[in-house]
N, C-alpha and C positions, 0 to 999 in steps of 0.2 A: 504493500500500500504506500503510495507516496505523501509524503509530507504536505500537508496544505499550509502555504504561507500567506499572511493579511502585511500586506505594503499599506502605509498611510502617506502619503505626502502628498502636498497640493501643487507642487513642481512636474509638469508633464516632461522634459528631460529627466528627471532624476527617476518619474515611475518605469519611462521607458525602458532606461537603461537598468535599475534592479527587475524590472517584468523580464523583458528579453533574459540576462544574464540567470535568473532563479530558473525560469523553466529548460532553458540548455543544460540546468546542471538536472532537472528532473521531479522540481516541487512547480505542484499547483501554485497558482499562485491570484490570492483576491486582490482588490483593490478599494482603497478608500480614499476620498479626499478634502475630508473635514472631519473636524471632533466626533460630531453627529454619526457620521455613516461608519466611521471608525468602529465605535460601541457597538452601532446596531449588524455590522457584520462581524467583529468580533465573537455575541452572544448566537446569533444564526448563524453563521459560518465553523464555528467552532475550531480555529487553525492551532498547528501544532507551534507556531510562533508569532510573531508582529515584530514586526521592523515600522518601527512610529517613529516620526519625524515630531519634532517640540514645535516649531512654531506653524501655528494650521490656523484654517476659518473656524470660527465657533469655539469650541471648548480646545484648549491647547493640547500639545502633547504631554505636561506635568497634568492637566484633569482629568486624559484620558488614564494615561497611568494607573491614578490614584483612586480612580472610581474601577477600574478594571481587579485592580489589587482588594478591593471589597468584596468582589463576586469570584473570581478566576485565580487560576496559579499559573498560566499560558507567560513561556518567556517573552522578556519586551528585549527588541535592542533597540536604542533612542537613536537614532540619526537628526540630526541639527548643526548650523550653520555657527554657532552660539561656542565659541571656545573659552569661556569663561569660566573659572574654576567652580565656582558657586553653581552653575548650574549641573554642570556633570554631578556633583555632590546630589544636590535635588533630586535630580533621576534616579541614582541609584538608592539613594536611601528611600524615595517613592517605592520600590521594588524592580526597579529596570535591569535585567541580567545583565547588562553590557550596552558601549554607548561605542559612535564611530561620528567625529567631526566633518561636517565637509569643510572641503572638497577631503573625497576619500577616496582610498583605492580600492576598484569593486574586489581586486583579488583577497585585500584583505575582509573587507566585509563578507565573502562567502565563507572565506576560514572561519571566520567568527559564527555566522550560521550554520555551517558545520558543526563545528564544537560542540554549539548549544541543543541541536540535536541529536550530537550523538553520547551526549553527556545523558539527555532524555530517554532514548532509546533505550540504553545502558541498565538507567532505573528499574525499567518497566520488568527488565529479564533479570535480573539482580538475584540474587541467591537467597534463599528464608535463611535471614539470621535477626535474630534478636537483639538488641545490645541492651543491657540492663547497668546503670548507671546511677546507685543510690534510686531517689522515685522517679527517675527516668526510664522511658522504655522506648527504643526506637524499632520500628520493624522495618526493614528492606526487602521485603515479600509484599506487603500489602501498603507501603511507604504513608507509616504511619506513628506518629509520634505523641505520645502520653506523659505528661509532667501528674506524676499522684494520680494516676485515670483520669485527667485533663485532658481530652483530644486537644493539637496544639495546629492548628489553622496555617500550612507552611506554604509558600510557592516549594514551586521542584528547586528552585538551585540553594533554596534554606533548608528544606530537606536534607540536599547533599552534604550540604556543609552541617551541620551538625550531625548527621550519622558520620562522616566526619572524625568528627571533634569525641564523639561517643566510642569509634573503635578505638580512637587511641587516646582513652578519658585517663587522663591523668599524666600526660604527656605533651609539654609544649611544641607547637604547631608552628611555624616562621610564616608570615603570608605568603613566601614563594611557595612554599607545600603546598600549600589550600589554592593556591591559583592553579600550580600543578595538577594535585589530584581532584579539584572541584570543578571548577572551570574547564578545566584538558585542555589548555595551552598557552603559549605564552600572549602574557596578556599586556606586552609594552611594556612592562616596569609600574603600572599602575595600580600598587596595593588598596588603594579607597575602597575598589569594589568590595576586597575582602571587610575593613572597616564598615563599609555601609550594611555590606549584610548580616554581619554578627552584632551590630547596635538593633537590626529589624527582630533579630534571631531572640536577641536578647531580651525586646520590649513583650516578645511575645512569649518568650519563658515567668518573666516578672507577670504579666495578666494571666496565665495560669496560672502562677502560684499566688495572687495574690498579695502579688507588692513583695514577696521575700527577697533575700539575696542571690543577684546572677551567680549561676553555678559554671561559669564561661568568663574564668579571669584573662585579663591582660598579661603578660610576660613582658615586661620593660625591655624595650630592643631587639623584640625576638618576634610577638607572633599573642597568639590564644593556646588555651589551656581549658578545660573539660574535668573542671574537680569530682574526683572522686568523694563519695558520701565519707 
């Protein structure tokens, strides 16, 4: 079955040229070109990614994001014109899996779509292992993550990373690892991502438990860490 992929940009050169280039490599591929149509084929369409551009007619690429991360776990990669530190920061901490500047090179943004689907795929056939971690319990059979029989509400690439952090709970992590083994590739030298997703990981361990203390310490200079009980 091929990959269904949802383009958002309001740029007819930019859809062109990712429409053309996605389906040569073999993904369907929809199309949207505002906030609006965005969502609503997002939710009917059901694509196994979204390559969303930030700035759109109607609801932007940071509302599309952020109202999509309420319903969905579907990877975002933000494509935007916008190379301002602050906002890559935005997107990823919104939940965006990965971000690509224009002008870009499509070679690399297909790597990048690669990756993130084959980091997906990966999950889906993943081996039944438990990881039990103090009142932790992550399952990689049914990707599914319990804080005290808390179900914990994860996109796929938070998932990843804290099953993660859980096989090797008690072990500091360096963000090259976790871009390594989470991500599957080199990701430019751009540790944030890792940053933004373990503060996401984190906000949503603390509303499980109930305001308690993160069990996903910092390691000064080094990376994360996954305290054992």
């Amino acid at each position: 079955m091929r990959h269904k992929i949802l383009v958002v940009d309001d740029e007819q050169s930019i859809v062109d040229l990712l429409e053309y280039n996605l389906r040569q490599s073999g993904y369907q591929v929809v199309v949207a070109r505002d906030g609006h149509q965005a969502l609503r084929l997002a939710r009917d369409e059901q694509p196994d990614l979204i390559v969303l551009d930030l700035m759109l007619p109607g609801p932007d690429g940071f509302d599309v994001c952020r109202e999509l991360r309420r319903e969905k776990g579907i990877p975002i990669i933000m494509l935007t014109a916008r190379d301002e530190e602050v906002d890559r920061v935005v997107g990823l901490e919104l939940g965006a899996d990965d971000y690509v500047t224009k002008p870009f090179s499509v070679r690399e943004l297909m790597a990048r779509v690669k990756a993130v689907l084959r980091r997906v795929g990966t999950g889906e056939a993943a081996t039944s292992v438990v990881h039990r971690v103090g009142p932790l319990e992550v399952d990689t059979l049914c990707r599914e993550a319990r804080l005290a029989g808390v179900p914990l509400s994860l996109t796929q690439l938070e998932f990843d990373l804290l099953e993660m952090l859980a096989r090797h709970a008690g072990q500091a992590l360096s963000r090259e690892q976790l871009l390594d083994q989470v991500w599957g590739y080199d990701y430019y030298g751009d540790a944030r991502a890792v940053d933004s997703a373990v503060k996401r990981v984190r906000a949503k361990l603390r509303t499980a438990s109930g305001g308690g203390p993160s069990i996903i310490a910092t390691v000064r200079g080094v990376g994360y860490r996954l305290e054992r009980a």
